[in-house]
Every structure is written in C-alpha cells, then in structure tokens.
N, C-alpha and C positions, 0 to 999 in steps of 0.2 A: 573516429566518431563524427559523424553528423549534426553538426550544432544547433543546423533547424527540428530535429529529433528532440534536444535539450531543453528542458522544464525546469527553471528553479521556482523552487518556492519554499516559504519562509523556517522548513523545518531540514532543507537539503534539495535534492536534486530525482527526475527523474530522464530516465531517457526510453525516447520508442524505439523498442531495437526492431522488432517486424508485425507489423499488422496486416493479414487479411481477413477474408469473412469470416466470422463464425468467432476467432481467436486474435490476441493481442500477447505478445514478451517485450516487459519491461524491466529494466535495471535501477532499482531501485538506492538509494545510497541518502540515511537519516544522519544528520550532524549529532554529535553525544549531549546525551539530557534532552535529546528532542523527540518529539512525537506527531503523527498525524493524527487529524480530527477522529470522533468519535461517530462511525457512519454508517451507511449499508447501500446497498446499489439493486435496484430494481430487475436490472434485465444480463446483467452478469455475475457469476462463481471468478474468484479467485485461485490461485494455488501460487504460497510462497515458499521458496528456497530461501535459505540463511545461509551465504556466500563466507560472509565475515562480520563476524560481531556476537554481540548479546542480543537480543530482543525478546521484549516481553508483547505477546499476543491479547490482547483484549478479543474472545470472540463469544459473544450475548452474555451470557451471566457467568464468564469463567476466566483468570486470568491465567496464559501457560506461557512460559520461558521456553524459548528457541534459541540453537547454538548453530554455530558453523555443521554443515553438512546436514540439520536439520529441516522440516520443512511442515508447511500446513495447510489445511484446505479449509476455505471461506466461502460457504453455500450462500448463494446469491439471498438475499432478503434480511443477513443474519449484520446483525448488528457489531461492529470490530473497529481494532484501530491498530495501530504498528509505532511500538516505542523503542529508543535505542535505550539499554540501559549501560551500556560500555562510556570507556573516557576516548576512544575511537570509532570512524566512522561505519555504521552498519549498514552493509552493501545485499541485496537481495534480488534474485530474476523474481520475477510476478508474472503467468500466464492468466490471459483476461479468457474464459469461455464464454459467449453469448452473442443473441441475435442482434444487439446492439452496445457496441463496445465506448462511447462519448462519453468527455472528460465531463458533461453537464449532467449522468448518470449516479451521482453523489447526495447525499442525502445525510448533513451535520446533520449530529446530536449534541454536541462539544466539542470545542477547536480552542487551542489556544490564541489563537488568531483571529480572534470576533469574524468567523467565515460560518456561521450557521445558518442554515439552512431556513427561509421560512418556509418552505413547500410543507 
C-alpha cells in the first residue's frame, strides 16, 4: 500500500486505491462506535461494498443496516453518512462516479468533529 494514498482522519482511515477521469475506488476502514459526518456531494454518486463489519447507512430520511457482502448506492445530492456499529473495524470499497471527484466536494450537515460545513 502506498502511504501517500493514505488519509486518516478522526473517525479511521481512507485509502486511494485508483483514480481516473470520470471515477474514483476507495477503501474505506471506520474504527467501532465511530462515524462520518452527515453530508452530500454535489457533482458525485457513491456506491458502497461492506467488506467487513456492521454498518448502519444514514441515506436522506431512512436509516438501513449493511453486512458483509452487502452493498449500497448513494445518488449524488442525497444527503448520508456511514456508521460502524460493530466492536471491530468496518472496512468498505467506495466507487466515486462523477465529473469531478475533490476531497473539497463535501457538504456537513453534522460531524462529530465540529468539521461543518458553512457553504
């Protein structure tokens, strides 16, 4: 693994495993009890694999549980967030679709990490 790839931040870890135009795979991996902000992204769709773990799906007004081998698609504009509910780490690929794929594409709504958004 390529450590310049490697992203921590305060809820675990991500890695860029390949990015060209148009798409982005990343490896996602949540420490337990933890979660990311509550967001949405303007010029990309998501689609996540559940590698290993529990996670619970926050997407706009519905909350649904993901397992291992399961997976789910996040239509760009829709409001979500990604929680471990396991006592181990939950590890996930993430494929980015869009015309513009930037980590500054983010848009809090709630973070446990005073990281919202004022845009």
């Amino acid at each position: 693994m390529n450590n310049e790839n490697l992203f921590e931040r305060p809820w675990g870890t991500y890695f860029n495993a390949l990015e060209e135009p148009g798409f982005k795979i990343k490896k996602i991996v949540v420490k337990p009890n933890s979660r990311l902000s509550l967001q949405s992204h303007e010029h990309r769709s998501e689609h996540w694999v559940v590698v290993q773990g529990s996670a619970l799906v926050t997407l706009d007004d519905k909350e649904i549980p993901r397992q291992r081998d399961e997976y789910i698609y996040i239509p760009k504009g829709s409001v979500h967030r990604l929680q471990n509910l396991g006592q181990d780490d939950l590890i996930l690929v993430e494929v980015q679709l869009g015309a513009y794929l930037g980590e500054d594409d983010i848009k809090r709504y709630q973070d446990d990490y005073n990281r919202v958004s004022d845009k």
